[in-house]
N, C-alpha and C positions, 0 to 999 in steps of 0.2 A: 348346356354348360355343366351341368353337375352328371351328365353321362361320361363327357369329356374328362372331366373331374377325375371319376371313377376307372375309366379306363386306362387314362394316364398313369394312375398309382399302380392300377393291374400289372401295367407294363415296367413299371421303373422298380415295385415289390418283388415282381413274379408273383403275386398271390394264387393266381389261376393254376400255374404248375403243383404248388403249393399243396393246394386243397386238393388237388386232383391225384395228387402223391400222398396224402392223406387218409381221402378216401378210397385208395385201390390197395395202402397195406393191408399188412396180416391181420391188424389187431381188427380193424373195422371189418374185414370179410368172415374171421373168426366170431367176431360179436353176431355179425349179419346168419351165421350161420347156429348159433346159439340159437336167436329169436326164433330161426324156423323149424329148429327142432322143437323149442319149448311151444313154439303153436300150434305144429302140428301133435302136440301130445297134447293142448289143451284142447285142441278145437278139432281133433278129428280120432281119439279116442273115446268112445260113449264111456269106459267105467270110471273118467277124470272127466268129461265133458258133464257128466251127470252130478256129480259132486256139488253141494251145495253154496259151497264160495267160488267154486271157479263156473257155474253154469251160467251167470250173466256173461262172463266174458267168451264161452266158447264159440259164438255166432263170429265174433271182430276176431276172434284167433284164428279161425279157418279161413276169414279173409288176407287176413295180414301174413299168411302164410306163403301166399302166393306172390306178396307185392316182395315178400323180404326173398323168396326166392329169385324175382324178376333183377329185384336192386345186387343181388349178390351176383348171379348170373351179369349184369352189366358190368358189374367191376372187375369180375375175373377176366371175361371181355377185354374192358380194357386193358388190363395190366397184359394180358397176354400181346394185343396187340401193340400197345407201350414197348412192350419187351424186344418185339421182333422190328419195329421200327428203328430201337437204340440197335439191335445188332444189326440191321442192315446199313444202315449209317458208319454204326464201326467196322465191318465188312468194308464202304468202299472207302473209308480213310486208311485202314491198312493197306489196301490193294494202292493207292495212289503213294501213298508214302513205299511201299515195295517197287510201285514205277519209280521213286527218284530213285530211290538204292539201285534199281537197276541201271537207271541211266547214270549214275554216280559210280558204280562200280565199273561199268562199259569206258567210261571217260577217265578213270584211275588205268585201267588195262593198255587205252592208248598212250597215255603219260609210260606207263613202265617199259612198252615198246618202244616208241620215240626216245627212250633215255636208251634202252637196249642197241638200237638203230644207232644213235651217237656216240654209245659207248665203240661197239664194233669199227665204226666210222674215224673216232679218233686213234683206234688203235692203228689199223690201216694207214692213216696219214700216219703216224710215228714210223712205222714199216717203213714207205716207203720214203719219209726224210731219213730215217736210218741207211736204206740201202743208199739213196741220192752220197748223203754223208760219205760213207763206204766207197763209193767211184772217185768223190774227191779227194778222198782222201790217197786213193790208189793212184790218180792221176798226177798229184802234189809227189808222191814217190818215185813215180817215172818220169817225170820231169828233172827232177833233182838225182835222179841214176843216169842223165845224159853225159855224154864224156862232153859234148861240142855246147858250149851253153850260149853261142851265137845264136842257132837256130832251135828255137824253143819247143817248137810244133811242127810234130812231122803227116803224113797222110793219116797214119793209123789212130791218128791222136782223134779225127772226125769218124765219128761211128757212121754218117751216111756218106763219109767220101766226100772232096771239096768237089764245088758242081763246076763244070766247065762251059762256059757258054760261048769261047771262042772269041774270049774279048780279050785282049790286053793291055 
């Protein structure tokens, strides 16, 4: 129950990322990297190791030189592979969001042709209600240039000829 506890807060805080962002800046791998300088000059120099106020400590300085090397080396570690995880991750969100632009751009292309296609298309039908317009209009005037206004239509007036099929 008081794991549950803790883990819940871990999750709803972020404390985990938290600490782990903490402990992988600059300022903690620079301290981290201090300590092993300063150990390795107390604990594996003899003209300071000798020295009378620091030669109790130079046994735990030679040690502690290696743990703070071990702890510094793991967080550079991390943060390096930190690093490369966030850019791989932003790698494939750019690349997927570059797929919608692609396919967004592809589907803008055919919208501009399909209006092109219709543009073209309505001009066309104007042409050829124009020219239709233009016949009747020609026709309306030869009609009305007949001297005999009995007989309104003559053969010439059917472009394919009246058909005769021998009926009457």
């Amino acid at each position: 129950m008081i794991r549950d506890f803790f883990v819940g807060l871990n999750d709803k805080l972020g404390l985990g990322d938290l600490l782990w962002q903490i402990a992988a800046s600059d300022v903690v791998i620079l301290a981290l990297a201090a300590l092993v300088f300063l150990c390795v000059i107390v604990g594996h120099f003899p003209i300071i190791s000798k020295l009378p106020m620091v030669a109790p400590y130079a046994a735990v300085a030679a040690v502690l030189v290696y743990v703070f090397l071990s702890a510094q080396a793991f967080l550079v570690g991390y943060r390096f592979a930190d690093g490369r995880a966030e850019a791989k991750a932003l790698r494939e969100a750019i690349s997927a969001r570059d797929g919608v632009i692609e396919g967004q751009r592809k589907s803008l292309n055919m919208v501009f042709e399909a209006a092109e296609t219709a543009v073209k298309q309505r001009d066309e039908a104007a042409q050829r209600a124009q020219e239709a317009q233009d016949q009747i209009d020609d026709y309306e005037k030869r009609l009305k240039d007949r001297p005999n206004a009995a007989c309104l239509l003559t053969p010439d007036d059917f472009a394919g000829g009246v058909s005769n099929h021998r009926k009457r």
